[in-house]
Phi, psi and omega in degrees: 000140164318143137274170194240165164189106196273117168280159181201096192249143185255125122004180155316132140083332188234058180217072183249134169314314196297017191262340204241157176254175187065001180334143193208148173225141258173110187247129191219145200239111216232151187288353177240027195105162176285170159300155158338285227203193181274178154274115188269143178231174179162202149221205173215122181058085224320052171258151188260138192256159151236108172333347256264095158322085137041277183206067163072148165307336163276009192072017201236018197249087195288203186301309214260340146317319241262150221254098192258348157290340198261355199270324191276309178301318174313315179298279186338312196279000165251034160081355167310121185262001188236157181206098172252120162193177201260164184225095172305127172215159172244153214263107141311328211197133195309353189249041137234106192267146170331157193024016145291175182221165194205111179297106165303151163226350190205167178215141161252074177336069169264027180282162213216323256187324172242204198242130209245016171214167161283306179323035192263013188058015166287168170290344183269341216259156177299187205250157182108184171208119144255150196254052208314119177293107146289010201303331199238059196244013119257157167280127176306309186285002184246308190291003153240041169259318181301327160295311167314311203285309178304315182289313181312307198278034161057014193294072172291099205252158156232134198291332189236171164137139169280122171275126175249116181257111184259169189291321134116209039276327191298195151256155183297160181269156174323337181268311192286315174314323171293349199274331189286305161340298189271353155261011160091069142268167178234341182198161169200128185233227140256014201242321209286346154262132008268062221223333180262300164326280172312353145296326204280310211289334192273011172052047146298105175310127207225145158191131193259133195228110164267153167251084193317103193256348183181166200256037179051265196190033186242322222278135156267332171283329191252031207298340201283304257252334194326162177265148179189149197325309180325300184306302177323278190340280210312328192262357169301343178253351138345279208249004177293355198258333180301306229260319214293282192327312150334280197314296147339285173242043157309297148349309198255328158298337179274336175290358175210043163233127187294148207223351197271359162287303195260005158303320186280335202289301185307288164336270175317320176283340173281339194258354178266335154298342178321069187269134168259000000 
């Protein structure tokens, strides 16, 4: 079997170091810029892991800041054959209600503002222009090792849902949410683009475990659930204890599973995107 060696970039709220043992931190300098933060590196159950804050441990790196090429390269050069992380998000649609969860499987792109290949014609960036496939841009097999594993632990998930990632810092408006609604999104946040792309091209088994915190801004029945910061906190710490646990044995199931068809699979599909 392949080894593995599994990233974790934490969300809002849900990048706490204590899930890895052996902690160790690792400040690293990428052809595109630093990282959020450092690589907490360490493992869980002795499989070996990597850390990453999102947006930064203090929180202070906003969506359209957080540097998600030098954060995915940074992963890569450190041999991650994995790329799982969570995500705060909000509810499109009336049956995924706060604090459930929901396995991406799709995306809509409304950011504005980054930058979504390595492949940029700079002096750093590799030779080429790619042309990365979205038909797929999560992993199948990781997102139903994670649906067991959420079924196992009595967890109420949705095996699917399109994520629409808007540029923020704000929240979307009553209109856009409806507007998001009627092209069958399902959740929406500010992270998952480019961030599921730049996995696709560095060829990472890349799969998002969202955590549902409010029915965003569209709902008329739901004016208490809307969203605002307050509500995100409260219900990510909820449920943070939830996702850790997720997350733990996600980890030692993916780690006992053979990986070498879609490792080789990931790999052929990132260098054949490739035009020189």
């Amino acid at each position: 079997m392949a080894s593995v060696k599994i990233a974790i970039i934490g969300g809002s709220g849900l990048d706490n170091p204590e899930i890895l043992e052996d902690r160790s931190e690792k400040y690293v300098e990428t052809p595109f810029g630093k990282p959020s933060d450092a690589l907490i590196l360490g493992t869980i159950s002795s499989v070996p892991c990597v850390l990453l804050a999102r947006h930064g441990r203090k929180h202070s790196i906003m969506p359209s800041n957080v540097n998600y090429r030098a954060n995915i390269w940074a992963l890569k050069e450190e041999n991650c054959t994995h790329l799982l992380v969570t995500t705060a998000c909000g509810s499109l649609q009336e049956n995924m209600k706060p604090g459930e969860f929901v396995l991406i499987d799709d995306f809509i792109d409304r950011t504005t503002k980054r930058h979504q290949t390595f492949y940029d014609g700079s002096e750093k960036a590799p030779p080429g222009v790619c042309h990365i496939p979205m038909d797929s841009p999560f992993c199948s097999k990781t997102r139903e090792i994670i649906a067991g594993i959420l079924k196992e632990l009595g967890y109420s998930f949705h095996p699917s849902g399109t994520m629409v990632t808007i540029e923020g810092p704000r929240f979307s408006s009553r209109a856009e949410g409806k507007l998001f609604r009627s092209w069958g999104a399902d959740v929406i946040n500010m992270t998952t683009v480019p961030e599921v792309v730049l996995a696709k091209e560095a060829g990472l088994c890349y799969a998002a475990m969202g955590l549902i915190t409010d029915y965003d801004s569209w709902s008329d029945e739901h004016d208490s659930e809307h969203v605002s910061v307050e509500m995100a906190l409260t219900t990510m710490s909820k449920n943070a204890s939830l996702v850790i646990k997720a997350l733990v044995k996600t980890v030692s199931a993916v780690a006992a599973t053979d990986w070498s068809g879609m490792l080789k699979e990931n790999e052929n599909v990132s260098k054949m995107s490739v035009m020189l």
